[in-house]
C-alpha positions in Angstrom: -20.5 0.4 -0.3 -20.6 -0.7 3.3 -19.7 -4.2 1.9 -16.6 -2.9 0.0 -15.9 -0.9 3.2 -16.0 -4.5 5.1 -13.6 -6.4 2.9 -11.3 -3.8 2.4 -11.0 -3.3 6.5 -10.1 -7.1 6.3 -7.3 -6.9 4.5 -5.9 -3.6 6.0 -6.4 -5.3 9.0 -4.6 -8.6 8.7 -1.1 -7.3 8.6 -1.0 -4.9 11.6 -2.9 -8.0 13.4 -0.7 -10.5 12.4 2.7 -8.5 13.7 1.7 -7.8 17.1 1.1 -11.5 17.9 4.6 -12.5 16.3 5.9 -13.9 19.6 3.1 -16.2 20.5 3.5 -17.6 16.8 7.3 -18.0 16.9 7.0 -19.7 20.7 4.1 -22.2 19.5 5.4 -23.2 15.7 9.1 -22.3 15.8 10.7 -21.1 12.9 11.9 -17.8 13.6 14.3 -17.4 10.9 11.3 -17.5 8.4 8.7 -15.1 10.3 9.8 -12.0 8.3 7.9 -14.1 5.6 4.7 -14.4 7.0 4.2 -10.7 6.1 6.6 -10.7 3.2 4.8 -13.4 1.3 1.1 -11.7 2.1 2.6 -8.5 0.6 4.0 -10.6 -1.8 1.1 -12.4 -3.0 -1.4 -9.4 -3.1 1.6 -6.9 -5.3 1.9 -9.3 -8.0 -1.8 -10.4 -8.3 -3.3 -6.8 -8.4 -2.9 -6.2 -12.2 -4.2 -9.7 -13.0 -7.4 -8.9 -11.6 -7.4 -5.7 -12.9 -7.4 -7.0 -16.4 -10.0 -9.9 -15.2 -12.3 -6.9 -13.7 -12.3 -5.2 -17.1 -12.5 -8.8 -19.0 -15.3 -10.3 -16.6 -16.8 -7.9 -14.6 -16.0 -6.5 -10.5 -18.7 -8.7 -9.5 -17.2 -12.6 -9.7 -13.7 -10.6 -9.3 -14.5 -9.1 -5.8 -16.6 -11.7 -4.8 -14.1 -15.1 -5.5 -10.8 -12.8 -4.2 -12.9 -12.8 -0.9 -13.4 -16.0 -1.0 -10.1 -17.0 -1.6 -8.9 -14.5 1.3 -11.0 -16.1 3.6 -10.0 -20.1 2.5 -6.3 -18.5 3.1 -7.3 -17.5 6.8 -9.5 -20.6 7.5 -5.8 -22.5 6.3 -3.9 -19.9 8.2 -6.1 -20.6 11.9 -5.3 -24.6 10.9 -1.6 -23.9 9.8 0.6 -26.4 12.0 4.1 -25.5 11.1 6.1 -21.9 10.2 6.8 -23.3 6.8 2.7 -23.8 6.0 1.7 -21.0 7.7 4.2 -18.9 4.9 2.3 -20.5 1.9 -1.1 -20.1 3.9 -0.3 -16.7 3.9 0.5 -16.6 0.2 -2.6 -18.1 -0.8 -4.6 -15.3 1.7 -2.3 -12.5 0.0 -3.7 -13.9 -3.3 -7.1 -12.8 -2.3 -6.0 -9.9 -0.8 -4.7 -8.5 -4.4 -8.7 -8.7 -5.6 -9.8 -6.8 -2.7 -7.3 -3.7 -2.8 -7.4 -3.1 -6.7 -10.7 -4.0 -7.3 -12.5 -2.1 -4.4 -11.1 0.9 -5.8 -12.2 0.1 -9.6 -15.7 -0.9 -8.4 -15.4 2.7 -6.2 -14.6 4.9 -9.3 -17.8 2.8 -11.3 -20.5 3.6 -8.4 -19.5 7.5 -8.0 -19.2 10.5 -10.1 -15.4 12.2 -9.5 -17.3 15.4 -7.9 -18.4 12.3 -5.4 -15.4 10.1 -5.1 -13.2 12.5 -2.6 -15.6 11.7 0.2 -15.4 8.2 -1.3 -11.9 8.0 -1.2 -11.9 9.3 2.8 -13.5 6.6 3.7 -11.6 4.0 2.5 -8.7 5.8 3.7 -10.4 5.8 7.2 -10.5 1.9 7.0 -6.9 1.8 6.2 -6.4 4.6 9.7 -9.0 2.7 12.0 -6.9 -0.7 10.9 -3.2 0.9 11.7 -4.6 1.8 15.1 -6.8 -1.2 16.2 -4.9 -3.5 14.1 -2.1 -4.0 17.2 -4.9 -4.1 20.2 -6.6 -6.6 18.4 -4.1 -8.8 17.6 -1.8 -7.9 21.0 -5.3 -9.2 22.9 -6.3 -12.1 21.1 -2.8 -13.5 21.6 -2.7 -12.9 25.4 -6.3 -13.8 26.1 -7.1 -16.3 23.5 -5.1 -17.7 20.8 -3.2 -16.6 17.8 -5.3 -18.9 15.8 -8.4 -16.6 17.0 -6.9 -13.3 14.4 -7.5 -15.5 11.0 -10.5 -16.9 12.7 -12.2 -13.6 13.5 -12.2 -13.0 9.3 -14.3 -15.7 8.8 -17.4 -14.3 10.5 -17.2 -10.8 8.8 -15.9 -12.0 5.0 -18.9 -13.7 5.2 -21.3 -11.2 6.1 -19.5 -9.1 2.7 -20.0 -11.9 0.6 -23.3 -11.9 1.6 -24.3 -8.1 1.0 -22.0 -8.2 -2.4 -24.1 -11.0 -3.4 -27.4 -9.6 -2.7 -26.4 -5.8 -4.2 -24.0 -5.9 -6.2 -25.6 -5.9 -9.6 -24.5 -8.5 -12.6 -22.6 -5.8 -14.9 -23.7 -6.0 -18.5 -19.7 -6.7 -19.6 -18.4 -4.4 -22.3 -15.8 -4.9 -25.2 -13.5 -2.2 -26.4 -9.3 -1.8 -26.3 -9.3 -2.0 -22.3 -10.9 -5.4 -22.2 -10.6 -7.3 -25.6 -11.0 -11.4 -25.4 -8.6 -13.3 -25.4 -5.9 -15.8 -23.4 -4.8 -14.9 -19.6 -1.4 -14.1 -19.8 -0.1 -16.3 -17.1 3.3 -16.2 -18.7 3.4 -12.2 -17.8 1.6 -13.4 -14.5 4.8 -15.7 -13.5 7.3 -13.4 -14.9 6.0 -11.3 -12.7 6.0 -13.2 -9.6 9.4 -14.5 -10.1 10.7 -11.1 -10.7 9.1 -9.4 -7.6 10.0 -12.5 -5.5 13.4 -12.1 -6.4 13.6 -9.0 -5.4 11.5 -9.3 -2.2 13.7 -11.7 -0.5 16.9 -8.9 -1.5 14.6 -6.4 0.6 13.2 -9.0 3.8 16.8 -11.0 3.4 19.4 -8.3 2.7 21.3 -6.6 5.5 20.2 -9.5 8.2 20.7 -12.7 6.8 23.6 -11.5 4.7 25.4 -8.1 3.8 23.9 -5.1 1.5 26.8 -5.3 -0.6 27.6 -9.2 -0.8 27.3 -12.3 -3.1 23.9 -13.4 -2.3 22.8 -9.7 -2.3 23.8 -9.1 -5.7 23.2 -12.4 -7.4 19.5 -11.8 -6.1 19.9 -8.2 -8.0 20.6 -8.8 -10.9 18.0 -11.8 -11.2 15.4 -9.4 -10.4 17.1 -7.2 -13.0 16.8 -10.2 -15.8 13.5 -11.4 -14.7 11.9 -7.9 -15.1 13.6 -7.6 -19.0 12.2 -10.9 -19.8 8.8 -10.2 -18.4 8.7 -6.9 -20.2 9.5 -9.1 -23.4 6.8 -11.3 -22.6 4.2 -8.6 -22.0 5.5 -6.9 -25.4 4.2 -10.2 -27.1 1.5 -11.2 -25.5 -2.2 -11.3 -27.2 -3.8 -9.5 -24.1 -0.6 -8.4 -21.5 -0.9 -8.5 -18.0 -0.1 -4.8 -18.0 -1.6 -3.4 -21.0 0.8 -0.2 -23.1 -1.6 1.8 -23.4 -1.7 2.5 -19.6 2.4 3.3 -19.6 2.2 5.2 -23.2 -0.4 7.6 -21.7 0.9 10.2 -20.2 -2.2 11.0 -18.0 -2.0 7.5 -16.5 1.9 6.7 -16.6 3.0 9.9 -14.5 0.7 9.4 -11.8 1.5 5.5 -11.5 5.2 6.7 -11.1 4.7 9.4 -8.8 1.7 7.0 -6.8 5.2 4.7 -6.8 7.1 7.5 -5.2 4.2 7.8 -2.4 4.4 4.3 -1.6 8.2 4.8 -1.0 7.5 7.7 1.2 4.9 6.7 3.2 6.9 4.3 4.9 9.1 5.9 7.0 6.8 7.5 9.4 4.7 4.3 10.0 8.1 2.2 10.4 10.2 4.5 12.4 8.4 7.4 13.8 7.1 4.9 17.1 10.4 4.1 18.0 11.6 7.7 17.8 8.7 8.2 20.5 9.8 5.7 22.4 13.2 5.8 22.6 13.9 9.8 22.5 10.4 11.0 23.7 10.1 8.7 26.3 6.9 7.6 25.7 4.7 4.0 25.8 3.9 2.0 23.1 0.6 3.8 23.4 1.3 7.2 23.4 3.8 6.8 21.0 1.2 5.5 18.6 -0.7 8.3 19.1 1.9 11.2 17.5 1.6 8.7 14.5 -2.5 8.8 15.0 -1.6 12.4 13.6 -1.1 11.4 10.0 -4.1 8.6 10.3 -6.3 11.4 11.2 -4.9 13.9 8.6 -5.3 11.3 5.5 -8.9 10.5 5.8 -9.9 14.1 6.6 -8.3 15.6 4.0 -9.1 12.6 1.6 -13.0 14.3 2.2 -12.1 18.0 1.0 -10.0 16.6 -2.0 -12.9 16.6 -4.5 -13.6 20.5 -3.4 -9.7 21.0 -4.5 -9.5 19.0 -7.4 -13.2 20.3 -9.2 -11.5 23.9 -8.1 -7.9 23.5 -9.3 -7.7 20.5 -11.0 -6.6 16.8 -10.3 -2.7 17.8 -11.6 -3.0 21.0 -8.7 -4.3 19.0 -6.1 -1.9 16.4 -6.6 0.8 18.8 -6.5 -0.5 20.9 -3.4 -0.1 17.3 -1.7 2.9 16.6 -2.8 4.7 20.2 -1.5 2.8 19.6 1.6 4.7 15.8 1.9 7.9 17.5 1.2 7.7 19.9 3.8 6.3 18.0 6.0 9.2 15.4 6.1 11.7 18.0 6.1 9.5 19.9 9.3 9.9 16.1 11.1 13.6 15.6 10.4 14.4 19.4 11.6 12.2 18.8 14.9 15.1 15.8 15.9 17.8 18.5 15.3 16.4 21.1 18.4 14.5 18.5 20.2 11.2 19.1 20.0 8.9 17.3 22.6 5.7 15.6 21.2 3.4 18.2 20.7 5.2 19.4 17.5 5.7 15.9 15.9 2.5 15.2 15.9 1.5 18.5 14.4 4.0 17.4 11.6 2.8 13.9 11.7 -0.7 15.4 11.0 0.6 18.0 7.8 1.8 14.9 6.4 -1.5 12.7 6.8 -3.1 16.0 5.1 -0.6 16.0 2.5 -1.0 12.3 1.8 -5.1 12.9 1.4 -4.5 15.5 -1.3 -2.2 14.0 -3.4 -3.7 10.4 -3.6 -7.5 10.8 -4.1 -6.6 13.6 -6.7 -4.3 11.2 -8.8 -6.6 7.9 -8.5 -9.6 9.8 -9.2 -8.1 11.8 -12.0 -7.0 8.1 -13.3 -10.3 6.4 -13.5 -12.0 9.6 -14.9 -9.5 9.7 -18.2 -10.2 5.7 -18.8 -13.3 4.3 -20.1 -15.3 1.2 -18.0 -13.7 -1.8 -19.7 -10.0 0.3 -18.9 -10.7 1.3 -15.6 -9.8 -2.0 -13.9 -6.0 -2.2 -15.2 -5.0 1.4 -14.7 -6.3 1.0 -11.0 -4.3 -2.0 -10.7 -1.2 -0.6 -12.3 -1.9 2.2 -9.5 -2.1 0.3 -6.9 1.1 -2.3 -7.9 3.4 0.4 -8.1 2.0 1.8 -4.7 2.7 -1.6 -3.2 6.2 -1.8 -4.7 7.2 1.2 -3.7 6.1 0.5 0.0 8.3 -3.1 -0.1 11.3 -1.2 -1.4 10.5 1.9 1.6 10.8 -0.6 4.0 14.1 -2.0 2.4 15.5 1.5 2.4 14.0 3.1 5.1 15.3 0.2 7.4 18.6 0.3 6.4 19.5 4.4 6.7 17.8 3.8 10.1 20.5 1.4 11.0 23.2 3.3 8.8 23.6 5.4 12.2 24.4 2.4 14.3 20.8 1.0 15.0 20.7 -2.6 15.4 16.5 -2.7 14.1 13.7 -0.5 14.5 12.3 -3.1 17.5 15.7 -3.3 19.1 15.5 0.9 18.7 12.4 1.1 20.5 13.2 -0.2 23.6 16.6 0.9 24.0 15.7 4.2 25.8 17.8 7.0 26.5 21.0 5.0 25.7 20.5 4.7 22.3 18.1 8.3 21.6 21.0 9.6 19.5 21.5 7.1 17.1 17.8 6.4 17.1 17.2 10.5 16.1 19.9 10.5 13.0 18.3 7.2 12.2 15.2 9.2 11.6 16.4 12.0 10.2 18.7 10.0 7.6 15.4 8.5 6.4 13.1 11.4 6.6 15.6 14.1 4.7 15.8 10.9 2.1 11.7 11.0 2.1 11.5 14.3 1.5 13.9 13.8 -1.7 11.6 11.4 -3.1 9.2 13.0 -2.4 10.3 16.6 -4.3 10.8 14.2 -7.2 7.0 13.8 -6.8 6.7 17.4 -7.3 9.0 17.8 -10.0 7.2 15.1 -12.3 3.6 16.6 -12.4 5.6 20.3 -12.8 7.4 19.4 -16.0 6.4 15.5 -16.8 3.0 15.9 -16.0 2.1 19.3 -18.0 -1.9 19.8 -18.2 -2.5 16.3 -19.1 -4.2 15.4 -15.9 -6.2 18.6 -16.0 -7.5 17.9 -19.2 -9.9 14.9 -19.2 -13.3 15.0 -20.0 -15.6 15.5 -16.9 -19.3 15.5 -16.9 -21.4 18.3 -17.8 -20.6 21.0 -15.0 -18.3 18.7 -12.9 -15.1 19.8 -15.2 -12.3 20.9 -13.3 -11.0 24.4 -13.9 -7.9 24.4 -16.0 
């Protein structure tokens, strides 16, 4: 565990790291234009990848899975630290978001083998504390090395603790005795549904980091890019139709148990953007507060997830996993609409962060409940692709977040979310509707959340088998 704690803190950490030290980058390699691709293609990389190793995990074991996506994360940073121009230091960061795919699916497969679902809630908090101690030291980390050191110094400083997680997966982690049955039957990679895949989402990745700066919303390039994504994604879905052993398997979409809570997981990923994009430069700009301090009403929903992440197994043995998910899910909703109706009076900080912190509790209920509720209704040699297909449609739904998030922020006259932040008083009232726009449009998504486990989801989720005196109440 403390090794899957360790690799999974690396890749939480590598993004918020690599952000803060954009300047020093742009200044020593050039290339400005193409920076919004150093994160774009890491994102990129680790989206697509996730189901493939999902299917490998149930085909070949966690073990070799976990251990060579490490590996290959930690080649990426070595090739990163030596990277000598914008354009290499892209595909460096593709290769080091290929390895970051293994890590975030397969943690979380390899978490649901080890533990019980009574034991997974605590499980699940601290994973989600990795993710919260990342978003907070993430920026200090990476805003020091590049003043005191180097920028080279943030992909270095992976090298030293990948390693040490090699090391204990290789000593404890067990050789799995590997298991055939519907989830993981022999059988071809399917690299065509693999490319199809990363052709559709790269399409529609550079419509998100391109559209509204390099070119308009509605223009040309914009939808040309559209409806490529939109012809790639039909002709993936043909290929996966035909394929001996898809990427993305149908049972995991034809189940209802696993298919709602991939959708509404989706929906999450959507909604959890806003705050963490926009809610510091509402601090800054209209609370008046430093970069700091403004971190810290966001610290409110970093400190919510994880704590309520490690009550969620007490809810969801009590009231089920479709309850819990939906008590999160409410508490989302009215948590978004609480933030967006504190810029209408304006609220000081106090009462922000009080929100900030609702929503982080919100977020702790409804995820745990409907990843755990997952893994219990799939056998072993399933468990690997239905964690994927939970985790790509959580990352999906974050790229698009940003896409949309970004523009309703500038839909009331922002010119960006950095430009925002340091704009002050001049700005605060373009910078509040900003935020409201986006969180009244988060709190839409996210009562479509609670509508699909009310009527979609029924008592399917409630309804898997548990063990002997761990079954949750109906």
């Amino acid at each position: 565990m403390a090794a899957l704690l360790l690799v999974m803190f690396l890749a939480a950490m590598d993004s918020a790291v690599t952000a803060t030290a954009a300047p020093q980058i742009v200044a020593d390699l050039g290339g400005a234009a193409a920076f919004s691709w150093l994160l774009s293609a890491y994102v990129l990389a680790a989206t697509v990848s996730v189901p493939l190793y999902g299917r490998l995990a149930d085909s070949h074991g966690r073990r070799p899975v976990l251990i060579g996506g490490t590996l290959l994360f930690l080649a990426g940073s070595a090739l990163c630290a030596a990277g000598w121009s914008m354009p290499s230091l892209v595909v460096f960061r593709f290769v080091q978001g290929l390895g970051a795919g293994a890590i975030q699916g397969t943690v979380q497969t390899v978490a649901g083998d080890l533990y019980e679902p009574h034991e997974r809630g605590r499980i699940q908090a601290a994973l989600a504390s990795v993710w919260s101690v990342a978003a907070l030291a993430g920026p200090a980390v990476g805003g020091a090395l590049a003043q005191y050191g180097h920028w080279r110094g943030i992909f270095l400083l992976n090298l030293p603790l990948g390693l040490v997680a090699v090391w204990l997966l290789v000593r404890r982690f067990p050789v799995e005795d590997i298991r055939s049955g519907p989830g993981g039957p022999s059988g071809p990679v399917d690299w065509r549904g693999a490319l199809g895949l990363l052709l559709t989402c790269g399409a529609l990745m550079t419509l998100v980091v391109q559209g509204g700066t390099a070119w308009p919303w509605f223009s040309v390039p914009s939808g040309a890019l559209l409806t490529a994504a939109v012809a790639l994604a039909l002709t993936t879905v043909r290929i996966e139709r035909r394929a001996v052993r898809p990427l993305v398997p149908g049972w995991v979409w034809k189940r209802r148990e696993l298919a709602v809570p991939s959708l509404v997981l989706g929906l999450l990923g959507v909604v959890m953007v806003a705050p963490l994009l926009l809610l510091p430069a509402y601090a800054q700009a209209v609370l008046g507060l430093g970069p700091a301090a403004g971190a810290a009403v966001l610290a409110g929903m970093t400190f919510g997830w994880p704590t309520a992440a490690a009550f969620s197994s007490a809810v969801y043995l009590r009231i089920g996993f479709r309850g819990a998910a939906l008590a999160g899910a409410a508490t989302v909703t009215a948590a978004l609409v609480a933030t967006a109706s504190l810029t209408l009076v304006g609220a000081p900080a106090v009462p922000f962060a009080a929100a900030s912190t609702l929503l982080g509790i919100g977020f702790g209920l409804l995820q745990p409940a409907l990843l755990v509720g997952v893994q219990a209704a799939v056998a072993w040699d399933g468990r690997g692709a239905a964690t994927a297909n939970l985790m790509f449609c959580r990352e999906m739904g974050q790229s698009l977040g940003a896409a949309l998030f970004g523009a309703l922020f500038n839909a009331a006259g922002n010119q960006g979310i950095a430009v925002a932040a340091d704009c002050a008083a001049a700005c605060g009232d373009r910078v509040a509707a900003g935020l409201r726009y986006a969180y009244f449009a988060g709190a839409g998504f996210a009562a479509v959340m609670v509508l699909l486990l009310l009527l979609a989801m029924d008592r399917a989720l409630s309804a898997v088998a548990w063990p002997q005196g761990q079954r949750a109440t109906p």
